[in-house]
C-alpha positions in Angstrom: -32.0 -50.7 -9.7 -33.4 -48.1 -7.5 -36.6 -46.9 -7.7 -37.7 -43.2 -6.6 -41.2 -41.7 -6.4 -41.8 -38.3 -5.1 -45.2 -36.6 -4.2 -46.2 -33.3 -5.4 -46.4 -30.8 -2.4 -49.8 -31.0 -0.6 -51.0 -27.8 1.2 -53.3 -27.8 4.3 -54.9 -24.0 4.9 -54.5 -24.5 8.5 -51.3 -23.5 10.6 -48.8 -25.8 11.4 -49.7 -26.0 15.1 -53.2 -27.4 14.2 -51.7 -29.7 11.7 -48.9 -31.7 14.2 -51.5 -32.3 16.7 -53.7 -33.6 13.7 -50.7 -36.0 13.1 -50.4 -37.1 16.7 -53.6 -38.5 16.5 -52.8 -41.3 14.0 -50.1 -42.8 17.0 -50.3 -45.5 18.3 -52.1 -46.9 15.8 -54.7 -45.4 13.8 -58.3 -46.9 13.0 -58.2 -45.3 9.4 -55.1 -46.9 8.0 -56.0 -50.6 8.6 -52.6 -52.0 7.8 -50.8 -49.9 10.0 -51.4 -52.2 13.3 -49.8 -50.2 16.1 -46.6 -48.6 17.1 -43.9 -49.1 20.2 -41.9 -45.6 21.3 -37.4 -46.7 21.1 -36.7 -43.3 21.9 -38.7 -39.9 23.0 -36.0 -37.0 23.5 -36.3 -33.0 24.1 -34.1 -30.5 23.9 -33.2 -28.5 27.3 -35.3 -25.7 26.0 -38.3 -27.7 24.8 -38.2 -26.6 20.9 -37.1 -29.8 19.4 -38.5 -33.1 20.2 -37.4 -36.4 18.7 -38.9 -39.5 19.0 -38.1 -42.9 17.5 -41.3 -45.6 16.8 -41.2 -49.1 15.8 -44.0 -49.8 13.5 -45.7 -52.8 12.7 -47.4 -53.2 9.7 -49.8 -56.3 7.9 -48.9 -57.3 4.4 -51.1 -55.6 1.8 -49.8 -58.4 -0.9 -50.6 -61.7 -2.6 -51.4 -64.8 -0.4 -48.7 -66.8 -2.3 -46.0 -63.5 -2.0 -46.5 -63.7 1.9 -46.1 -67.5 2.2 -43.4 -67.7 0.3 -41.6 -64.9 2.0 -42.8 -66.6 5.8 -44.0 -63.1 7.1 -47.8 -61.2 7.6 -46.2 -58.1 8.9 -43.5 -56.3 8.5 -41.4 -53.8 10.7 -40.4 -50.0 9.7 -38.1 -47.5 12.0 -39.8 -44.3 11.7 -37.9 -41.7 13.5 -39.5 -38.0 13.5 -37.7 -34.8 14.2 -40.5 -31.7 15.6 -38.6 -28.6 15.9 -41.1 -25.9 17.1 -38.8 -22.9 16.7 -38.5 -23.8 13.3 -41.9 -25.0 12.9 -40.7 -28.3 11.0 -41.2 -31.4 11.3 -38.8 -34.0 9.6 -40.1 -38.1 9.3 -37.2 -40.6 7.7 -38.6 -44.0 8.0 -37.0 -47.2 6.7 -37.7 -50.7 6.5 -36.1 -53.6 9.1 -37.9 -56.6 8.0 -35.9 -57.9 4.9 -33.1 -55.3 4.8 -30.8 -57.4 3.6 -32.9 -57.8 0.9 -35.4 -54.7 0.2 -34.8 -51.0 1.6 -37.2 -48.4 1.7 -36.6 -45.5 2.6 -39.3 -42.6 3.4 -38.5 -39.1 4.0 -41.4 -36.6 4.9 -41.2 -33.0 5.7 -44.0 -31.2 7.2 -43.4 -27.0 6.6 -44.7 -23.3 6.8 -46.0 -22.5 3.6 -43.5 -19.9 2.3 -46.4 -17.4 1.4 -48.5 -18.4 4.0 -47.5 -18.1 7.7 -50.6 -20.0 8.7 -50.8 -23.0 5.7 -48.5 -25.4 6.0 -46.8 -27.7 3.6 -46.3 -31.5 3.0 -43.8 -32.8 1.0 -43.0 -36.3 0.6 -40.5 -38.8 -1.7 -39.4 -42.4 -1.0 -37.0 -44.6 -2.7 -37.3 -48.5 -3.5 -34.0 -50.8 -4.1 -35.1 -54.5 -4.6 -31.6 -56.3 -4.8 -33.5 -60.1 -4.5 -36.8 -61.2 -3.3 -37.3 -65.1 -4.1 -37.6 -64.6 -7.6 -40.5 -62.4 -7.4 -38.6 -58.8 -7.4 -41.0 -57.1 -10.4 -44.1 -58.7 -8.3 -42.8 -56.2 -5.1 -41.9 -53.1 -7.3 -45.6 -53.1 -8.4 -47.1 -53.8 -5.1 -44.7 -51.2 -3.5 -45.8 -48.7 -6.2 -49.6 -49.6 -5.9 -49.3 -49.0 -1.8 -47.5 -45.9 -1.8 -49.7 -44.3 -4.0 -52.5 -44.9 -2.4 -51.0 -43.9 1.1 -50.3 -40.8 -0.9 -54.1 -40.2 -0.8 -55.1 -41.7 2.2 -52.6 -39.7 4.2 -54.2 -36.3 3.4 -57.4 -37.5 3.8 -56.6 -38.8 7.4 -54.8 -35.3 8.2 -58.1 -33.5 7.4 -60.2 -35.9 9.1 -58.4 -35.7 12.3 -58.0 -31.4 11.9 -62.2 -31.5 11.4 -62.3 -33.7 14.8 -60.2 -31.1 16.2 -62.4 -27.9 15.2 -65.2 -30.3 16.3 -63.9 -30.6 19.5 -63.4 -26.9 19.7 -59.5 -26.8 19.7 -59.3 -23.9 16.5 -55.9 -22.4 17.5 -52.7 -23.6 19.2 -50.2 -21.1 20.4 -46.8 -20.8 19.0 -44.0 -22.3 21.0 -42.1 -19.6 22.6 -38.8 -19.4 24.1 -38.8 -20.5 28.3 -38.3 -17.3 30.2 -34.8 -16.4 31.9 -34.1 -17.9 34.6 -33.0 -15.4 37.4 -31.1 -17.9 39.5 -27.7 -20.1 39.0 -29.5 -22.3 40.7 -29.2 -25.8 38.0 -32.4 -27.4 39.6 -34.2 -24.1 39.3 -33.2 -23.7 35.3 -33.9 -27.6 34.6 -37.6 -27.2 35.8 -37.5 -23.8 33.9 -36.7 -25.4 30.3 -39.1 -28.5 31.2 -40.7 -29.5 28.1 -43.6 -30.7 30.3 -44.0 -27.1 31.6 -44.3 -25.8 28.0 -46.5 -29.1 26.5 -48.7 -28.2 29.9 -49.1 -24.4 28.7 -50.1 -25.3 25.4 -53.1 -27.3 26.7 -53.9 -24.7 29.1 -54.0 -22.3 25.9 -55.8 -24.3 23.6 -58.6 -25.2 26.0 -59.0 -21.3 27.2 -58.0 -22.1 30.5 -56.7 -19.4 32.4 -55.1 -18.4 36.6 -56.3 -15.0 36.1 -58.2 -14.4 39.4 -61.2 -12.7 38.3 -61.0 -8.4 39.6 -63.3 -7.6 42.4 
């Protein structure tokens, strides 16, 4: 039987700029979710005109269950596919994570969406639901449904109260606004090398930090 939880939606009164480089701050691995032990990058794609970025982790995770569950089962960690969709036009970002150790066995499945609060141009939104189908697990299938349930509560939680830390380190830091991403200008040749380093994600990542730190190539008047 399948098993589906959803979250109600969480709101953070900062814009959704702030709170994606909040997020960012949890990879590769993150000192504040102790079971979550580190991350490898499959896959790390832009679009030509640098407003959707998708990237593809491996995750590793330790076992947050009994001693006699794990040796049983011959594993300490397990292994999710987390693959997240940031689309800056849109101002969205999309997480769908699933489970590889056991699949034959277990499948999770995680789906996250990160959003503009719809009254709100500068909150932004967290929704998040998950779904559990236990089709055998040495005998000790009810054991796992619990555990799952216990865990993802409790990331439930945790996970908003790592987003805030990490958007008070920012404001510490003095980072208080990110600009919007904005279109790449025209390019006014044919010229394909020309419009490739135009639409370079790099250039626009590279103007954001600019921005955000107050730096400036205005040459001061005389």
């Amino acid at each position: 039987m399948v098993q589906k939880y959803c979250s109600p939606v969480r709101v953070y009164k900062h814009p959704f700029e702030m709170v994606m480089a909040a997020y960012e701050r949890r990879f590769p691995t993150c000192p504040l979710i102790p079971v979550f032990l580190g991350s490898e990058v499959l896959s790390d794609v832009w679009s030509e005109d640098g407003a959707i970025h998708t990237i593809q982790r491996n995750c590793k995770l330790s076992v947050d269950a009994p001693r006699l569950l794990k040796k049983i089962a011959g594993v300490e960690v397990v292994y999710f596919i987390q693959k997240n969709t940031l689309n800056w036009r849109e101002r969205t970002l999309l997480i769908e994570a699933h489970n590889e150790t056991f699949s034959n066995r277990v499948t999770v499945l995680e789906t996250c969406l990160y959003s503009v609060h719809p009254e709100n141009e500068n909150w932004t939104c967290f929704e998040q639901s998950a779904s559990l189908d236990i089709k055998s697990f040495f005998g000790f299938e009810s054991t796992v449904e619990k555990i799952a349930m216990k865990q993802y509560t409790a990331n439930i939680k945790r996970g908003k109260e790592i987003i805030e830390y990490y958007l008070s380190e920012l404001i510490t830091e003095g980072v208080t606004e990110i600009p919007r991403w904005t279109p790449p200008p025209q390019p006014l040749t044919s010229d394909p090398r020309t419009i490739t380093a135009l639409a370079s994600p790099e250039l626009w990542t590279a103007s954001i930090s600019e921005s955000s730190l107050g730096v400036s190539n205005t040459e001061p008047a005389e």
